[in-house]
C-alpha positions in Angstrom: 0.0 0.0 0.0 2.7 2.5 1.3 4.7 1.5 -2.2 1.8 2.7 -4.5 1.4 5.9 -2.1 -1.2 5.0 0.0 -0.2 6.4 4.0 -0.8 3.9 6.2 -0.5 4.6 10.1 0.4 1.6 11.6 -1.1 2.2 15.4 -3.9 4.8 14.6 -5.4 3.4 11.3 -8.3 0.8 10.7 -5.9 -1.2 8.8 -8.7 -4.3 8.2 -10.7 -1.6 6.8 -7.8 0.0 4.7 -6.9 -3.3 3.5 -10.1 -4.3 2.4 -10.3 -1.6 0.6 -7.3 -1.6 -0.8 -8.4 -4.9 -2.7 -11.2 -3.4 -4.3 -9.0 -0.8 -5.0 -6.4 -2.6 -7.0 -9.6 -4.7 -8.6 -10.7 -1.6 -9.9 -7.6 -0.2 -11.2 -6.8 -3.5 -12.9 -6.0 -2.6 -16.1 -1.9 -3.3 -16.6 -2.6 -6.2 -18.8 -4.2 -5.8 -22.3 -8.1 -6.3 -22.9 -10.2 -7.2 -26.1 -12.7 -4.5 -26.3 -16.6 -5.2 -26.6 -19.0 -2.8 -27.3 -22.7 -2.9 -26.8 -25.4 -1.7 -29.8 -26.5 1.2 -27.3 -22.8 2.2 -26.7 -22.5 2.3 -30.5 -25.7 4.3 -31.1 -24.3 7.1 -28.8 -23.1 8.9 -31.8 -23.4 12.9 -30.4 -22.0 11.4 -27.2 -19.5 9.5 -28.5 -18.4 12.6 -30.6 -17.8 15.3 -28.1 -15.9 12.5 -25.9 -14.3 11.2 -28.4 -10.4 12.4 -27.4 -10.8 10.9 -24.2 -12.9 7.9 -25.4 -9.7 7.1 -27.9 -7.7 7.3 -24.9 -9.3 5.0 -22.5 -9.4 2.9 -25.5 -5.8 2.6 -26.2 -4.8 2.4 -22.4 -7.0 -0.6 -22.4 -6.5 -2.3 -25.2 -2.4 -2.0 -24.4 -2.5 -2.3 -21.0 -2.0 0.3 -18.3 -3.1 2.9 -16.2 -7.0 4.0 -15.9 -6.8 5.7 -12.4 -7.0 9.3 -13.8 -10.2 8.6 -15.3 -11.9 7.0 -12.3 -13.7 9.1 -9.2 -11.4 11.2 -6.9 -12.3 9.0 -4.4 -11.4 5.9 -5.3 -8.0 6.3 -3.4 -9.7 7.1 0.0 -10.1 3.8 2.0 -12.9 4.2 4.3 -15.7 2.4 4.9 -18.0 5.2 4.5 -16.9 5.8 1.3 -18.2 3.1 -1.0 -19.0 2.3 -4.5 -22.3 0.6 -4.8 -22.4 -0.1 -8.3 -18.8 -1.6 -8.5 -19.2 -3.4 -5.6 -22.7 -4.6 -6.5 -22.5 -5.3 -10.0 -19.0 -4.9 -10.5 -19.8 -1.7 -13.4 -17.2 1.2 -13.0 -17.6 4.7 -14.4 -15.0 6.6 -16.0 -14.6 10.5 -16.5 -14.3 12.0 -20.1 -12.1 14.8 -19.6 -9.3 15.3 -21.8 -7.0 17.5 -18.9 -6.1 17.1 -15.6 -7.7 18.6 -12.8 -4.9 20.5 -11.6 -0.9 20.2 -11.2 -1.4 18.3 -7.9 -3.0 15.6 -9.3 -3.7 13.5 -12.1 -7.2 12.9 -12.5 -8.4 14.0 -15.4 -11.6 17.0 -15.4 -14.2 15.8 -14.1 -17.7 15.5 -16.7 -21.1 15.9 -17.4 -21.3 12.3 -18.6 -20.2 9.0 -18.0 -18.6 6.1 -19.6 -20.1 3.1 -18.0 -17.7 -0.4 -17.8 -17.0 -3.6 -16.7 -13.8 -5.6 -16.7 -13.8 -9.4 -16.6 -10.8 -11.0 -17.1 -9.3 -9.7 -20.2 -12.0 -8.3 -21.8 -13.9 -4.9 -21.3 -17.4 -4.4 -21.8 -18.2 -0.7 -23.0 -21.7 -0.7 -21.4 -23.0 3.4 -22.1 -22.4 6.7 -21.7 -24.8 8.2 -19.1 -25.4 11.5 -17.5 -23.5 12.6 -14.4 -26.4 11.8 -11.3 -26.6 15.0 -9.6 -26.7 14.4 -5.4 -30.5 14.1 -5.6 -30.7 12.1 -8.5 -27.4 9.5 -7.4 -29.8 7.4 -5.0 -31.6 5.9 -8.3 -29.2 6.5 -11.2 -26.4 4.2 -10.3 -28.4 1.1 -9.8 -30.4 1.5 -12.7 -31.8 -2.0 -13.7 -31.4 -0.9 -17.4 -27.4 -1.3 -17.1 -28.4 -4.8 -16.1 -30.7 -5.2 -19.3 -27.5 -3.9 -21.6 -25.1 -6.7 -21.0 -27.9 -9.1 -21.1 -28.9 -7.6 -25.0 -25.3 -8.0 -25.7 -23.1 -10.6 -23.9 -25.8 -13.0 -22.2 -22.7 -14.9 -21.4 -21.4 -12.6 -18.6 -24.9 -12.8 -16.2 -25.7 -15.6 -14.5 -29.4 -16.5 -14.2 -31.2 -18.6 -11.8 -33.1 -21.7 -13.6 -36.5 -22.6 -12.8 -37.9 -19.3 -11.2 -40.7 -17.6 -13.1 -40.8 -14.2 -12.0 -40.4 -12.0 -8.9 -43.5 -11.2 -6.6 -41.7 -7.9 -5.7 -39.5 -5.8 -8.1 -37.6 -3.3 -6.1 -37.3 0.1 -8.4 -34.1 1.7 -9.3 -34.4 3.9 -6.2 -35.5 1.6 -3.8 -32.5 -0.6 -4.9 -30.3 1.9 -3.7 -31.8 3.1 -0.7 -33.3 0.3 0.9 -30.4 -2.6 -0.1 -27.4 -1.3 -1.8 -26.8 1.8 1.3 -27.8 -1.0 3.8 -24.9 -3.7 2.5 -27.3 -6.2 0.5 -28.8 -6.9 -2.9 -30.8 -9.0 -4.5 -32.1 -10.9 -7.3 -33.0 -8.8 -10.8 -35.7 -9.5 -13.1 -34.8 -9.0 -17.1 -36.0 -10.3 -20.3 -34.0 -12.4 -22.1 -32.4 -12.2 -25.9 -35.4 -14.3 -26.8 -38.1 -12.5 -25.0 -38.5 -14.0 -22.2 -38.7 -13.4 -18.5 -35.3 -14.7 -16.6 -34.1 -13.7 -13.0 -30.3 -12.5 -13.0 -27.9 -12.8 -10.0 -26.2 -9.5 -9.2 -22.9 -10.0 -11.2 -20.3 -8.2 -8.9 -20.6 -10.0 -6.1 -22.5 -8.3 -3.9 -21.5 -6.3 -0.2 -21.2 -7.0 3.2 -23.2 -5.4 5.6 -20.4 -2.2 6.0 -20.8 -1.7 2.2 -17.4 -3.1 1.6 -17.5 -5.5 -1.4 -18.1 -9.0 -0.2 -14.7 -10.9 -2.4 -12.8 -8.5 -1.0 -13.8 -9.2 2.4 -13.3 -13.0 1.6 -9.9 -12.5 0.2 -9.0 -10.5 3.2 -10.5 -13.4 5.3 -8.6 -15.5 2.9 -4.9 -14.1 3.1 -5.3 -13.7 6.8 -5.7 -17.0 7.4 -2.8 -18.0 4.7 -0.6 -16.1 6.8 -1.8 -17.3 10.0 -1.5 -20.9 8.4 2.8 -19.5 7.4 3.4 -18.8 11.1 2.2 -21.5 12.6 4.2 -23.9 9.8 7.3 -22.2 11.0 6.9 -22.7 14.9 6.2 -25.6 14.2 9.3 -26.7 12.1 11.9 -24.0 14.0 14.2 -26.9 15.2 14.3 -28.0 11.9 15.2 -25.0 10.5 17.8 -24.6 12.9 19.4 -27.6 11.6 18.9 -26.8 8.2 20.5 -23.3 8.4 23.6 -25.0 10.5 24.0 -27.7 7.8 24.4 -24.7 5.2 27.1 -23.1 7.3 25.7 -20.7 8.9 26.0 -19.9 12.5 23.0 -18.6 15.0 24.8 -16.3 16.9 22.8 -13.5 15.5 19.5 -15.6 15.9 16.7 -15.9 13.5 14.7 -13.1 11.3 12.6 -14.5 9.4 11.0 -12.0 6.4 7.4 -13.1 4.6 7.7 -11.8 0.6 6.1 -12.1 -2.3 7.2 -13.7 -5.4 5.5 -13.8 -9.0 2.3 -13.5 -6.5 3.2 -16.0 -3.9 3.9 -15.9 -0.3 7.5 -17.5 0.7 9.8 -16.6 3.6 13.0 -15.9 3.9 15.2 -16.2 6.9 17.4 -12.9 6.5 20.5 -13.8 8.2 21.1 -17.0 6.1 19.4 -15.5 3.0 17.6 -18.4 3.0 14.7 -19.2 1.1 11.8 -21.2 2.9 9.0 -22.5 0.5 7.0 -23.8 4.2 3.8 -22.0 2.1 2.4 -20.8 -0.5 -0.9 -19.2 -2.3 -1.7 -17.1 -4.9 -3.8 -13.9 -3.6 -6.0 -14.4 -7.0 -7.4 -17.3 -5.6 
């Protein structure tokens, strides 16, 4: 966190909160490898949209299809790690939203100026969906725009594939509307089914494809990854207390004396955990993961 500029207070901050956070953050920001493009009919029909943004549209483009760095395009706050400052819709349904301008904001930052519209997204894997462009929510309209069920409806009409549906239920007694979805579930840490119609016509009930949120807001996989790595490295410790005399033994065997005791370092290495006893220089596989699982 501190590396990519994040400060990080060690005996005042919330760091299970920071570091949930943090996940979602680098989710979000997950764009350093390159991604086939797809791009939905209503996308496409955009044309007077797609025409005044179309500088910054080329750019977010390029920086996709390459690889490499979105962040100036995404909200101010996606770099502010609190719990009370969530994003519903990417946490939800796993859709970002990306500014248009074509400057930055100022010379302090690099986010680029903020617009009146939006370009709405969703990474999976190595392809990006180009979903819409939409209108900037004002602060009265935000508690219904962002969970619009039509967003929903759009990557249905256009990559069926990438929503799962549930078989064998007809319909919903209870649709909730786009406001009530964000008011009454998605600012209370819960979501639910969606009813859409199908490419064929039909009726079908769609899980919520992003996952879904915990009852803080924060997005639920990154709470289960932060669930998950904490117990990986609970699981590292406890392997080396167990094993120390053996260690020991090891370490004498290579020539090495104790005299200076033993410091044992956890890294990470092509994205798994491994220690390394510093003194020695040692390497100790004792365990691994991979944080993507």
């Amino acid at each position: 966190m501190k590396n990519n500029g994040f400060y990080v207070n060690l005996k005042k901050d919330d760091l299970e909160t920071k570091i949930i956070n943090y996940f979602t953050y680098l989710r979000k920001t997950d764009c350093t490898i390159p991604h086939k493009l797809h791009f939905s009919k209503e996308f496409l029909a955009q044309n007077e949209h797609r025409e005044i943004y179309k500088n910054a549209i080329s750019i977010i483009i390029r920086i996709i299809e390459n690889g490499g760095c979105i962040t100036p395009y995404l909200s101010k706050n996606v770099k502010k790690l609190r719990k009370d400052n969530q994003d519903y819709l990417f946490n939800n349904w796993g859709v970002m939203h990306l500014h248009l301008g074509n400057e930055s904001c100022s010379e302090k930052n690099n986010f680029i100026q903020r617009t009146g519209h939006l370009l709405f997204m969703r990474l999976i894997e190595n392809d990006a969906y180009f979903i819409k462009i939409y209108k900037h929510p004002s602060e009265k309209e935000s508690d219904k725009e962002w969970s619009k069920l039509e967003i929903i409806q759009i990557m249905e009409n256009n990559w069926p594939h990438t929503i799962g549906k549930l078989k064998g239920v007809p319909g919903l007694g209870y649709k909730y509307s786009d406001k009530e979805r964000y008011d009454d579930l998605w600012k209370k840490g819960s979501d639910t089914v969606l009813e859409i119609i199908s490419i064929s016509g039909e009726p079908v009930i769609a899980v919520p494809p992003g996952g879904g949120s915990v009852a803080s807001g924060e997005a639920a996989k990154d709470v289960l990854l932060y669930l998950q790595q904490t117990d990986h490295l609970k699981k590292i410790e406890k392997d080396i207390l167990k094993n120390i005399e053996k260690i020991k033994i090891v370490i004498k065997k290579n020539g090495f004396n104790l005299e200076k005791g033993i410091c044992f370092q956890l890294i990470k290495r092509d994205n798994k955990w491994s220690v390394i006893e510093k003194n020695s220089n040692m390497s100790y596989h004792i365990f691994m993961c991979n944080s993507k699982n």
